[in-house]
N, C-alpha and C positions, 0 to 999 in steps of 0.2 A: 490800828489793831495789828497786831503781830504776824504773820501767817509760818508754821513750822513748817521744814522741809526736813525729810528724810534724808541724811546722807546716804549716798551713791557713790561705789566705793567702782574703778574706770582704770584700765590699762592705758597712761599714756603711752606707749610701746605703740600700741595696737587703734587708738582714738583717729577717727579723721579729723576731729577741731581739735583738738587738743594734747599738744604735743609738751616736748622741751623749754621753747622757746615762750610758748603761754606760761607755765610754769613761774621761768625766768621770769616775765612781764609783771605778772599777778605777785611775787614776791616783789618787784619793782617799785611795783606803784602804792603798797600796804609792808610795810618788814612787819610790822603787830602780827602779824598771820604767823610769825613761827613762835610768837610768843616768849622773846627776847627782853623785851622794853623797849625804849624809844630809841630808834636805831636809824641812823644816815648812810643812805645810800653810797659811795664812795664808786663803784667803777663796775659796770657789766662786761664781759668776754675780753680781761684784758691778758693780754698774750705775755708769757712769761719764757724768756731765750732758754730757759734749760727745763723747762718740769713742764710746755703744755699750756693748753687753759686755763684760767679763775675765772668758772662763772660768774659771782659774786660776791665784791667784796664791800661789808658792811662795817660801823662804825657807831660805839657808844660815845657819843658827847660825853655823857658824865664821867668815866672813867678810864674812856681814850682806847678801850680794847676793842679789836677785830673780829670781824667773825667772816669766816669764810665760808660759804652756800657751793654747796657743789651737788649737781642735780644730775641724778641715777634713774635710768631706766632698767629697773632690773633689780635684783637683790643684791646686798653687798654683804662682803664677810668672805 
């Protein structure tokens, strides 16, 4: 049997378990969760000489494009 859970809508900013890098982890180990398709993993926190960090960089088998995860604490715009 099924059991429903309420989402619980949590400031990672401000969370003691639950931060950035859980974030990171929990897209790690499921991509399905951002609801892309079926997506390969390719490189966590890889350092780039001129622009900084890439959280996340992910990869369609079937059609070979990229998708980059870059994880915000805060609002963007």
């Amino acid at each position: 049997m099924l059991k429903y859970t309420k989402p619980e809508r949590i400031s990672l900013r401000d969370h003691v378990d639950y931060d950035e890098r859980w974030l990171q982890q929990q897209i790690a180990d499921d991509q399905s969760i951002l609801g892309l398709g079926d997506l390969t993993l390719l490189t966590r926190e890889l350092l780039q000489p001129t622009r900084g960090r890439l959280d996340i960089l992910l990869r369609d088998p079937a059609s070979n494009q990229r998708y980059e995860v870059e994880i915000q604490l805060g609002k963007n715009g």
